[in-house]
C-alpha positions, 0 to 999 in steps of 0.5 A: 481520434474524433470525439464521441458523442455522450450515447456512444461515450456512456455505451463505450463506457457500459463496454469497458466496465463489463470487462471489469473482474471484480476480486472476491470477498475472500480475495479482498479479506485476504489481500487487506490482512497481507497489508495489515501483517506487511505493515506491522512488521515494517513498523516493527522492523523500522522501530528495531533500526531507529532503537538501535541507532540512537542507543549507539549514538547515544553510547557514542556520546556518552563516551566523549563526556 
C-alpha cells in the first residue's frame, strides 16, 4: 500500500471521523452510572470474601493455640 501524502492523509482522516456515532449525554450519564454501581458492588462483594477468609483463617488459627 503506497503512502499518502499528508492532503489526502487529513482528507482520509475528515472521512473516517464523520463516520464517527458519537453516544448521547443521556447514553454517557447512564452508562458511567452502570460502571459506578458495577464497581460498588464489586468492591463490596470483593470485601465480603476477604471478611470471610480471614475470619475463617483466623477461627482456624485460634483453634490450634
Amino acid at each position: 500500500m503506497a503512502k499518502a501524502n499528508p492532503a489526502q492523509f487529513i482528507q482520509q482522516v475528515r472521512s473516517e471521523v464523520s463516520k464517527v456515532v458519537w453516544p448521547t449525554r443521556r447514553e454517557v450519564l447512564l452508562t458511567t452510572a452502570m460502571v459506578f454501581v458495577m464497581a460498588t458492588l464489586t468492591a463490596i462483594f470483593f470485601s465480603l470474601i476477604d471478611l470471610t477468609i480471614r475470619e475463617g483463617l483466623r477461627a482456624l488459627f485460634d483453634a490450634f493455640r
